[in-house]
C-alpha positions as CSV (number, residue, x, y, z in Angstrom):
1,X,106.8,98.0,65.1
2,X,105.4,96.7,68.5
3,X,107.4,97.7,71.7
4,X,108.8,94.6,73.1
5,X,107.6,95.6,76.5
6,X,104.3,94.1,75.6
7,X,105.3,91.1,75.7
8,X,104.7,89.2,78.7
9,X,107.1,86.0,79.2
10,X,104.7,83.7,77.3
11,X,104.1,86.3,74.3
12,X,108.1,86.1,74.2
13,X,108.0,82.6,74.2
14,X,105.7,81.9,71.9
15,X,107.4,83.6,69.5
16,X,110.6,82.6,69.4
17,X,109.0,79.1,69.4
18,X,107.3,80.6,66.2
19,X,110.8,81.1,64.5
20,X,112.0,78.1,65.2
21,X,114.5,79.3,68.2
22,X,114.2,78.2,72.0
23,X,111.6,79.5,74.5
24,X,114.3,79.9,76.8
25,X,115.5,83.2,74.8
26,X,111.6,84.8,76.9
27,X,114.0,84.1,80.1
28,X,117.3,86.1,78.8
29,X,115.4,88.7,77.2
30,X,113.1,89.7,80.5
31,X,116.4,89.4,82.4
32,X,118.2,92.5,79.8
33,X,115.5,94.6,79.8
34,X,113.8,94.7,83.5
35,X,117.2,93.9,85.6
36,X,120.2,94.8,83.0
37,X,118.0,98.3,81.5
38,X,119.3,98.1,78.1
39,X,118.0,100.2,75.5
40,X,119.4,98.1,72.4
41,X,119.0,94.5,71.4
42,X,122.9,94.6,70.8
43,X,123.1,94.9,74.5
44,X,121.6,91.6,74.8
45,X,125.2,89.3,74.4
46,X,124.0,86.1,75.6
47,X,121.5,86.0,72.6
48,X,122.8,84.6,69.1
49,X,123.1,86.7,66.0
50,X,120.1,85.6,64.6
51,X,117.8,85.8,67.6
52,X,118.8,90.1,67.9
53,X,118.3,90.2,64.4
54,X,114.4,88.9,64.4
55,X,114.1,91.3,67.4
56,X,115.3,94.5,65.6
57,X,113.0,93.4,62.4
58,X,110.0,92.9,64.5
59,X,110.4,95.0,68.1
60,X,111.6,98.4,69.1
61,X,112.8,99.3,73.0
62,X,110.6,102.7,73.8
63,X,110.6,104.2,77.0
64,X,107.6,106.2,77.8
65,X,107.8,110.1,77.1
66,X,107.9,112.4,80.1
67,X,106.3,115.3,79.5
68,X,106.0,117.4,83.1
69,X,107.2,116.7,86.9
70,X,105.7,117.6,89.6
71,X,107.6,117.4,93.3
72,X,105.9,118.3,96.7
73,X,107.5,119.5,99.7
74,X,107.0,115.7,100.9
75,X,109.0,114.3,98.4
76,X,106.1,112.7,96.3
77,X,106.4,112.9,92.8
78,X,103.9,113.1,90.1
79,X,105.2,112.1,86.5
80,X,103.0,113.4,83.1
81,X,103.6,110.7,80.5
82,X,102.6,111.9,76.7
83,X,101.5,108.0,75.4
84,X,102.2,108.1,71.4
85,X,98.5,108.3,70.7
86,X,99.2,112.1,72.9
87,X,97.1,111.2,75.6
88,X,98.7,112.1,78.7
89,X,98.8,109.8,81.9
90,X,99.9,110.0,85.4
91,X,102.4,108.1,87.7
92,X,103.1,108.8,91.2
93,X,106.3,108.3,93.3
94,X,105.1,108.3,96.9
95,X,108.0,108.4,99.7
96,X,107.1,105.9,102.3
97,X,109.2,104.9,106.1
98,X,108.8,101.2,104.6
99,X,109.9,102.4,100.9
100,X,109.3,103.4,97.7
101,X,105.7,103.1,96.6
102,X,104.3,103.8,92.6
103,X,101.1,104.4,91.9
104,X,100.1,103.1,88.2
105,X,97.6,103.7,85.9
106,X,96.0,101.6,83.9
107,X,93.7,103.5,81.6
108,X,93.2,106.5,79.8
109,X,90.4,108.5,81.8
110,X,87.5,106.2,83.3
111,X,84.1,105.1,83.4
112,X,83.2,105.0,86.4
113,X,82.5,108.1,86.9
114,X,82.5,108.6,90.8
115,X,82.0,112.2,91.9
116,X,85.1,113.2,93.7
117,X,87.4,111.7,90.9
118,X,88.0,114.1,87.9
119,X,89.3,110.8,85.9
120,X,85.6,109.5,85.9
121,X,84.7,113.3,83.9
122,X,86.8,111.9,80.4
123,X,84.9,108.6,80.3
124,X,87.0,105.4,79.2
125,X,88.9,106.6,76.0
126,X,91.1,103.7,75.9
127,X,92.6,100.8,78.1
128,X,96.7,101.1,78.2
129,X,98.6,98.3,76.8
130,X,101.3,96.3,78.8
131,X,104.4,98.3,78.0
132,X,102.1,101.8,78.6
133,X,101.8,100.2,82.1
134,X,105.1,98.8,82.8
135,X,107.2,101.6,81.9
136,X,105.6,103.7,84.3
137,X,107.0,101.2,87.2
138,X,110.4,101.3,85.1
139,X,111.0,104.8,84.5
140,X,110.3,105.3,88.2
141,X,112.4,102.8,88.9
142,X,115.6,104.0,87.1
143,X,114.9,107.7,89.0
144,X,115.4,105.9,92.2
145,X,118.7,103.8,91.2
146,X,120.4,107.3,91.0
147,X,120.0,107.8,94.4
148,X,120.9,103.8,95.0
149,X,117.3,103.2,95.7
150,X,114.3,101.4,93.9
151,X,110.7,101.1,93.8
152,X,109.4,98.9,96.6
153,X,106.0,98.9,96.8
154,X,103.3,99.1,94.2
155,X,99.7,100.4,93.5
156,X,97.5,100.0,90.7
157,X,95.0,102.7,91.9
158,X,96.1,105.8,89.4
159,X,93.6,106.9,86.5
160,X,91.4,104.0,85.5
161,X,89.3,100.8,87.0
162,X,92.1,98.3,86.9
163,X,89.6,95.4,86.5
164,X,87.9,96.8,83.4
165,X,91.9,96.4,82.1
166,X,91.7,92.7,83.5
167,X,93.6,91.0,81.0
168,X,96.6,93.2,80.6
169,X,96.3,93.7,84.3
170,X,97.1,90.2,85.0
171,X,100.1,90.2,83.0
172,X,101.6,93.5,84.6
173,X,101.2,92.1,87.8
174,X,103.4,88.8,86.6
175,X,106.2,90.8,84.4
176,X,106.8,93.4,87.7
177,X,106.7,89.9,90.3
178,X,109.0,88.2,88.1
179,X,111.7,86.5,89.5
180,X,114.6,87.6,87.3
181,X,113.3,90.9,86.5
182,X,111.9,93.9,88.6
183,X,111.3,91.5,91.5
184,X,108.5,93.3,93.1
185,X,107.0,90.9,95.6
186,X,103.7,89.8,95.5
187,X,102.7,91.0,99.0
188,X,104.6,94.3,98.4
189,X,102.0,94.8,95.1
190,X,97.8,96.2,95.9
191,X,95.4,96.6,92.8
192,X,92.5,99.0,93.7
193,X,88.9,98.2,92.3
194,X,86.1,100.4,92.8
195,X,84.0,97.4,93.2
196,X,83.5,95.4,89.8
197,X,82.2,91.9,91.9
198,X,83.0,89.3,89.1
199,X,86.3,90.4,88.7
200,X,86.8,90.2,92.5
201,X,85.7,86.5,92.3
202,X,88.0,86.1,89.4
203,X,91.1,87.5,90.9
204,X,90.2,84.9,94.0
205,X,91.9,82.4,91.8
206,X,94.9,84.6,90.7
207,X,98.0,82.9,92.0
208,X,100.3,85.3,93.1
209,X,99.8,86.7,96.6
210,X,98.7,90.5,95.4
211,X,97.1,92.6,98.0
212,X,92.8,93.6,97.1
213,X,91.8,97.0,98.0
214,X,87.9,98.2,97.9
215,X,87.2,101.7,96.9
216,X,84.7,102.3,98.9
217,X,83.8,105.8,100.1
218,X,80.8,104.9,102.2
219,X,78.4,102.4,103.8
220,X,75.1,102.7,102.8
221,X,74.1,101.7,99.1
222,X,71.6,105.1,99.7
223,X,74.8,107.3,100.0
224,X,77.4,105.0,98.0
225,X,75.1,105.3,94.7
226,X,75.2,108.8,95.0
227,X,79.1,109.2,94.7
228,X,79.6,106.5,93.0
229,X,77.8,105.3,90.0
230,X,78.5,101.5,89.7
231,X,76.8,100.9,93.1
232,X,73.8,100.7,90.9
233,X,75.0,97.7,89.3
234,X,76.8,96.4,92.5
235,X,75.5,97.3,95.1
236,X,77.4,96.9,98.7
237,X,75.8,93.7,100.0
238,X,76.8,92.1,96.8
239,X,80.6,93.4,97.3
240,X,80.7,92.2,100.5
241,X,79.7,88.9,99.5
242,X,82.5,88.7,97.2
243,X,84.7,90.1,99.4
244,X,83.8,86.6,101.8
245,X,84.8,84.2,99.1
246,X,88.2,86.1,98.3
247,X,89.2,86.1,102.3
248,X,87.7,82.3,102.3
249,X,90.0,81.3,99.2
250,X,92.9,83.6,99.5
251,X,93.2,83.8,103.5
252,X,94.6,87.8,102.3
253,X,93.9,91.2,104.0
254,X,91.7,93.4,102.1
255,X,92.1,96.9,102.4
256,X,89.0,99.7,102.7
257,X,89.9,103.0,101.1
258,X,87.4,105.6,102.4
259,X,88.0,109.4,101.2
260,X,86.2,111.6,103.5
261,X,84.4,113.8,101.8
262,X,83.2,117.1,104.3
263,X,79.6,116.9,105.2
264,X,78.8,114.0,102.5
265,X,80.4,110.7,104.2
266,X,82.3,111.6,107.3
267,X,79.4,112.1,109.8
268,X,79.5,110.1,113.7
269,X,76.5,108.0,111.6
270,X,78.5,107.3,108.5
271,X,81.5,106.4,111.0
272,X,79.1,103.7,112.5
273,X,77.6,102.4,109.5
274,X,80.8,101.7,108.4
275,X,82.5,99.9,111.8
276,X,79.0,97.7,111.1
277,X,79.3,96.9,108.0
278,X,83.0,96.0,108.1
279,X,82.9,94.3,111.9
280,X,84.4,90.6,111.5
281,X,86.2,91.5,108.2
């Protein structure tokens, strides 16, 4: 049976439409399982007899499946999740003056293949489903509400190119913002591409307020394609260029990351390329 974490708010709604029960039912539901953290429909006692029953015939509530936990002596924590396929996945608890940050994943391995990220060295075995991506936010979550905390802040910048997950990416980011369930806000959530440029265009027109951050790693396509593979396809001046229309249409900070790699990138020349290239950004 499918986990009924992934369903986003319109998947629930369309299917209690289907059944002949009210779309309103996508509202109570979301509510139970992302404020309430019940892990039984029987939990759920503002729904009728007959809604709980189609849910229990058609849904199951599965957590994800911690296998290992790492904690450093700075308090970040790095979670091991065994998916049911047994692929394994990682989430990151990151301690923060501001709050608490999560970094997600949001595929198994990569292919982007970049030269400083072991991810890229598995290739793209699969893309993770809603729940596989959700749960990771929620699991850390309930860890924190032990200590009467909660997760804050959130990154999509774990294993995986979150745009070549677009689709399920877009509903993560709604089911974590929403109003009456985790109530993550908008500014408070960054997805990290390594530069796929008609996906940047595309999430121009997303309407939540989410934060856009550019792996990026250096300033010259000569260096750039040398660490990291998709420059190839698009290269920086192309970025860039995206980058201009998402500013123009979204009026939003975008964020550089820059990993300085000894002797490759982190030169007084690389440093200078870089102050050019982003100078009235």
């Amino acid at each position: 049976m499918q986990n009924i974490y992934d369903l986003s708010q319109t998947d629930l709604e369309q299917y209690f439409i289907s059944i002949g029960d009210k779309a309103f039912r996508a509202v109570q539901i979301l509510e139970w399982l992302y404020r309430h953290k019940v892990t039984s429909f029987d939990e759920m006692t503002n729904l009728s007899k007959k809604a709980i029953s189609a849910l229990k015939e058609n849904f199951v509530i599965e957590p994800l499946n911690l296998k290992t936990e790492y904690v450093s002596r700075d308090g970040t924590v790095k979670y091991l999740f065994e998916l049911k396929d047994g692929n394994l996945i990682e989430t990151v608890l990151m301690r923060h003056n501001y709050g608490n940050s999560v970094c997600v994943t949001s595929e198994v391995g990569c292919n982007m293949a970049c030269s400083f990220c072991a991810s890229g060295e598995l290739g793209c075995i699969r893309k993770l489903t809603l729940s596989e991506m959700v749960l990771q936010v929620l699991y850390v979550d309930n860890e924190l509400n032990k200590e009467n905390e909660r997760v804050s802040n959130i990154v999509v910048m774990g294993i995986g190119e979150p745009f070549d997950n677009y689709e399920t990416l877009l509903k993560f980011l709604r089911t974590v913002n929403y109003p009456k369930g985790l109530e993550i806000g908008a500014r408070h959530i960054t997805v990290s591409t390594s530069g796929i440029v008609p996906k940047i265009y595309e999430f121009a027109e997303f309407p939540l307020q989410i934060n856009l951050a550019i792996s990026l790693h250096a300033a010259t396509n000569e260096l750039r394609s040398k660490i990291m593979k998709i420059n190839k396809v698009y290269p920086i001046e192309e970025i860039m260029k995206a980058i201009d229309f998402y500013l123009e249409k979204t009026n939003r900070r975008v964020t550089f990351e820059y990993i300085l790699l000894k002797g490759v990138n982190d030169s007084y020349t690389d440093a200078m390329n870089l102050v050019k290239l982003v100078k009235g950004v």
